[in-house]
N, C-alpha and C positions, 0 to 999 in steps of 0.2 A: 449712462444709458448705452443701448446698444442700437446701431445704427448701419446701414449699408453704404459702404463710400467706393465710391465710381472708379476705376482708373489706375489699379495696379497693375503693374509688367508680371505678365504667365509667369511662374517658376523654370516651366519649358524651356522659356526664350533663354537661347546662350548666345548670341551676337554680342557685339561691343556696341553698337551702336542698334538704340533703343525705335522702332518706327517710329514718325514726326509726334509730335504733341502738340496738334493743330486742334485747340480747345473748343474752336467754335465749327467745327465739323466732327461727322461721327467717327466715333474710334477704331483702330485697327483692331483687326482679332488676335490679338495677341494681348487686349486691354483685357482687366475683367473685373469683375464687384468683390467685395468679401465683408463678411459684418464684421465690426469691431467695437470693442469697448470703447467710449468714448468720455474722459470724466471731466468733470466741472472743473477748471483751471483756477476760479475766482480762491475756493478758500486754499489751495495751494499757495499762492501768490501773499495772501494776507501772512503767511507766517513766516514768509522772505522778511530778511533786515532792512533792504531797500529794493528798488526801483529796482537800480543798477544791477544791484547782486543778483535779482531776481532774472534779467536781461542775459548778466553774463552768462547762468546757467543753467539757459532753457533756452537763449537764443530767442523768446518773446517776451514780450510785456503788456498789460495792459494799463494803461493811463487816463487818469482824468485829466480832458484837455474840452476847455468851450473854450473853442474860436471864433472870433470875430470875421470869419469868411461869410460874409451873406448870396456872393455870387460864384461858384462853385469853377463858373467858366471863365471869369476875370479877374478875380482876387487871390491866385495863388501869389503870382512874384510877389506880388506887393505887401499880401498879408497872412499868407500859412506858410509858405517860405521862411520868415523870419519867426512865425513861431515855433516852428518844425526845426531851426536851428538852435534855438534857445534850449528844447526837448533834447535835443541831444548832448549840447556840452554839459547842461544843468542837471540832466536825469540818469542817462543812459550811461552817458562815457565821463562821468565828474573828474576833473583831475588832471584831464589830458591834451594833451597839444593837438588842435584837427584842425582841417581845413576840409571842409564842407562845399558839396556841388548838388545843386539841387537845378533840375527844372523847371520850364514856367508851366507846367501843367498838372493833370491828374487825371488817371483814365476813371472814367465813370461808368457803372452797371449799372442796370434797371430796367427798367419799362422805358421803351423811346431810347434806351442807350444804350453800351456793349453788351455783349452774350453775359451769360455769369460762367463762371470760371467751374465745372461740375468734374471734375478730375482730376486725380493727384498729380500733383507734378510741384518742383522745385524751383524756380525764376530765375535763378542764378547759374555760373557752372562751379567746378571743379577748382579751375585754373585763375590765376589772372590772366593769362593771354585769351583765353575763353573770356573772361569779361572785356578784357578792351575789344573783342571781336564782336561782342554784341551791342555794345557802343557804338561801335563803329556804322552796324549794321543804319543808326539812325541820324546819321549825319555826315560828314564828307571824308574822306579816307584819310585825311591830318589829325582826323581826333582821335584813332586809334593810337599812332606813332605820340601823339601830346599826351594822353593817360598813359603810357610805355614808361615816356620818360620821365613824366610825374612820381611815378610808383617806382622808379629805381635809383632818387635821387636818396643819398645815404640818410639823412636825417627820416627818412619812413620807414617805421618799425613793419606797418600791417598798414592793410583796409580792409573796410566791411561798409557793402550794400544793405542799409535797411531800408523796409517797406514798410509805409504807413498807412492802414485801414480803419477805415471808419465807417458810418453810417451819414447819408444826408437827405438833410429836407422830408424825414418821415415824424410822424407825431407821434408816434410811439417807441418805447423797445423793438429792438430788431427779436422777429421769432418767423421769419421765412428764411431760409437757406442761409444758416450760420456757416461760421469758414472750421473747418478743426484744423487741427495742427497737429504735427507729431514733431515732438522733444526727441531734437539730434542726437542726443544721448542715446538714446534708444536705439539707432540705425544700426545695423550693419552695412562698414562699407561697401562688401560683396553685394547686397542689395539695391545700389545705388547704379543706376545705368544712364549713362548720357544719349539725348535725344535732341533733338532739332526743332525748329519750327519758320515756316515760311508765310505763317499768317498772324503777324507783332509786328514786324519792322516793316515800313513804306515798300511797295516796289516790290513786296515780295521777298524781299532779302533775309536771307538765313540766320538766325538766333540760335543761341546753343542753352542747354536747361537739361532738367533732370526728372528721370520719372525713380518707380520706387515697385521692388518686388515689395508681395506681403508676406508681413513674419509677426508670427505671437510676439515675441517679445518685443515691438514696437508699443510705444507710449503715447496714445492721443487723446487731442484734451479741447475744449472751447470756451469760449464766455458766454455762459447765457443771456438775453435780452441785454445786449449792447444799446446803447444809447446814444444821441447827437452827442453828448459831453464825455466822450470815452473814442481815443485812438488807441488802436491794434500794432506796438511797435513789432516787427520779425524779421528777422536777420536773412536779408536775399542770398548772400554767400560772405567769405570771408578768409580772409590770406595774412600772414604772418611770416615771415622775410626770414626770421629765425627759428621756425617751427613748419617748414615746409606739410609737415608729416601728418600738422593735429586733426582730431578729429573733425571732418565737415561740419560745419554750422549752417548750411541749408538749410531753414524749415518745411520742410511739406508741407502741402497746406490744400483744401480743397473745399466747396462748397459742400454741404448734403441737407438730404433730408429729415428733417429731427422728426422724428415719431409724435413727436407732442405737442407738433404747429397745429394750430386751430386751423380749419378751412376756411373761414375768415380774417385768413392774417394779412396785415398789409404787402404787398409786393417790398422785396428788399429794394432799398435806395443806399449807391455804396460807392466812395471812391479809393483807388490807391495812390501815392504819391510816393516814387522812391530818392532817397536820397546817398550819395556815394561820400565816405570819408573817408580821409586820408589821415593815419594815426602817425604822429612824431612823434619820435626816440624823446625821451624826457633828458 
């Protein structure tokens, strides 16, 4: 289909640093719309070998996962936590030595709950120090200097921030404001501009992320009519110790408007949950 997604950096714009990408206020004029192609991810996916393979080279996945969370607001630690880590060593990263940090929550959109996300933009940064700085932004200034020295102890090869999306508490297929994606693959670095935001971490405090010039040759994609029994895995960002160079694995990612939502669709019901690993040298 083709569809109009919110939230790309001007071609104009030549700064290094991109104005804030404060999602739930309106955007700078420097934002703008453009239509793009947008295709069905699902039968791509079915002709993947596996899960993982499909993870590895698209940086998303989509999963059949019914969880046993019935309270959205009290059941993470206890019980999407643990199955969100099972997801990972079993599915995503088979094989591999991790050590997994997950928190006790999950932001939640909807009706009665946070904005929806209606702009492109990337969650992660660049760097590691850019991710332990956004870390840090949400808790006391030793957790910065602790993931520092987590990630430089020699047995870790890499890390990767994945984010995990779903749909909750709706009784149907998801068909209001699907998330597309664009396949890192497809990026140009030179298109990739870091930006800020001071409305995500408590207090106001500074988070660092990524917005995205548009360019034809970018590849976006979504899953039609998501359901309660289907998580969204997408790789937040991601670092390699002996590959400083590789290509970003950021997904972009952003809400829109699909051409083909009935005006009686339900309101999207949606949370994310991110979860941080640490990959060991085998």
């Amino acid at each position: 289909m083709r569809a109009q997604l919110r939230g790309f950096l001007s071609r104009d714009f030549a700064g290094d640093l991109a104005p804030p990408m404060d999602l739930g206020l309106a955007p700078a004029a420097e934002y703008e719309s453009a239509e793009v192609e947008i295709e069905d991810a699902r039968p791509m996916q079915v002709r993947a070998a596996s899960e993982a393979e499909f993870f590895a080279e698209h940086a998303f996945a989509l999963l059949p996962h019914d969880t046993c969370v019935e309270d959205w607001d009290g059941d993470i630690a206890s019980v999407y936590a643990p199955e969100i880590a099972a997801i990972v060593r079993e599915r995503l990263l088979p094989g591999r030595r991790l050590e997994i940090m997950q928190g006790p929550k999950v932001i939640r959109r909807g009706p009665a709950q946070r904005y929806y996300a209606g702009r492109i933009h990337a969650d992660g940064p660049l760097s590691p120090d850019g991710y332990a700085r956004n870390i840090g932004a949400f808790g006391p200034a030793e957790v910065i200097a602790r993931w520092r020295r987590a990630f430089a102890r020699e047995e870790v090869a890499g890390f990767v921030s994945i984010g995990f999306w779903r749909t909750t508490n709706m009784s149907g297929p998801l068909r209001h404001l699907p998330l597309a994606l664009c396949d890192p693959s497809s990026v140009d670095r030179a298109d990739i501009v870091p930006t800020t935001s001071t409305t995500i971490a408590p207090r106001s405090r500074t988070t660092h992320h990524l917005v995205l010039r548009h360019n034809p040759e970018q590849a976006w994609y979504y899953y039609p009519e998501m359901t309660g029994g289907e998580a969204l895995a997408m790789k937040v960002c991601e670092f390699w110790k002996d590959d400083a160079a590789a290509r970003p694995q950021n997904v972009f990612h952003t809400a829109f408007d699909d051409p083909t939502t009935p005006a009686d669709a339900e309101p999207r019901q949606s949370c994310e949950h991110r979860v941080g690993v640490m990959i060991l040298r085998d």
